[in-house]
C-alpha positions, -999 to 999 in steps of 0.1 A, spaced: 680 -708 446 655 -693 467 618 -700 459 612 -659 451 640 -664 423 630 -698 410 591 -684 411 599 -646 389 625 -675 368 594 -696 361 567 -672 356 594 -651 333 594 -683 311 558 -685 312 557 -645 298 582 -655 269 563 -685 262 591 -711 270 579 -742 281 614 -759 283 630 -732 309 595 -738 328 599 -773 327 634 -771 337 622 -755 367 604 -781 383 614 -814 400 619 -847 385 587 -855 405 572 -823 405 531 -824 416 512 -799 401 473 -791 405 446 -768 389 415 -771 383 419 -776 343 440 -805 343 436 -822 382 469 -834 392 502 -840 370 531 -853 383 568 -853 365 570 -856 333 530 -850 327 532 -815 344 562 -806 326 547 -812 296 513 -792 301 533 -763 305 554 -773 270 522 -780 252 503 -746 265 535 -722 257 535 -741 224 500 -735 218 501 -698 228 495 -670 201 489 -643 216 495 -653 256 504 -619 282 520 -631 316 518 -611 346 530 -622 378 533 -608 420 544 -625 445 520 -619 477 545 -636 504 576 -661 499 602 -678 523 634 -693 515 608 -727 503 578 -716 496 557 -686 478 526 -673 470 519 -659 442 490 -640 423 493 -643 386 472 -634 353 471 -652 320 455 -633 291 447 -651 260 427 -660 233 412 -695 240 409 -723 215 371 -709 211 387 -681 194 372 -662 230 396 -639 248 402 -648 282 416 -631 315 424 -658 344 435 -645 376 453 -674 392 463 -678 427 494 -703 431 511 -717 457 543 -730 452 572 -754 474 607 -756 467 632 -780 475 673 -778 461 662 -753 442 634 -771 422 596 -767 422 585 -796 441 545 -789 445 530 -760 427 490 -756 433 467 -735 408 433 -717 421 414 -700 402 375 -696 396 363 -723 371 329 -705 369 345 -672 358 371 -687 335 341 -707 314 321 -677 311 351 -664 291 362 -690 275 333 -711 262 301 -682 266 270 -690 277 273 -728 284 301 -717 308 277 -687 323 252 -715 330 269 -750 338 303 -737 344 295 -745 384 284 -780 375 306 -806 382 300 -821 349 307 -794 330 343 -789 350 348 -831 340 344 -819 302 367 -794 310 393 -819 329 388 -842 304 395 -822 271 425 -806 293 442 -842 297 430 -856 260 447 -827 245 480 -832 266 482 -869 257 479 -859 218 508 -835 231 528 -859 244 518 -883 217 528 -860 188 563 -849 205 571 -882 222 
């Protein structure tokens, strides 16, 4: 499968909420980044994406790819959703993604911490969302919540 199919597969999944065909994309030892969560690997990044899709109420999916080869792709995609805060939020996410047999291998997240905190928490994300400790609050409450996941559904 070429990474444009396995990308519009995975992000389709994402739309629909279905963190199992997600997680089916990836590799055994996938590597996955953002800036929420730092770096997964396997099992751990397969699981963010069960626990989020689980999570989501009211989650809208939009995805483009910007450029792609046969193993890798670019892609600009938007999450809109209400936020644990009960705060809607809009995050336009830039990912870059590898493939390998026809699995996700690494797949990196950017987006702007600083603008996704000023939606999602208010004004303590409009005036520390920059800091670096601020972004460890938001790391750590990221991976606390996935090993409660993980615990829960083990």
């Amino acid at each position: 499968m070429s990474a444009i199919e396995l990308v519009d597969r995975f992000y389709s999944a994402l739309a629909r909420a279905d963190g199992d065909a997600m997680a089916a994309c990836y590799s055994i030892d996938v590597v996955f980044e953002d800036p929420a969560f730092g770096e997964l690997h396997g099992e751990d990044a397969r699981d963010m994406w069960r626990m989020l899709c689980r999570r989501a109420t009211d989650l809208e999916v939009t995805h483009t790819i910007l450029e792609a080869s046969e193993s890798d792709a670019r892609v600009n995609w938007i999450a809109s959703y209400t936020f644990s805060t009960g705060r809607k939020v809009r995050n336009d996410i830039v990912a870059t993604v590898r493939v390998e047999d026809g699995l996700i291998v690494d797949h990196r997240d950017a987006f702007d911490v600083w603008r996704w905190s000023r939606q999602a928490i208010g004004l303590p994300g409009l005036l520390f969302g920059w800091s670096p400790p601020l972004q460890k609050k938001i790391r750590t409450t990221a991976l606390t919540g996935l090993r409660k996941y993980q615990a829960d559904n083990g």
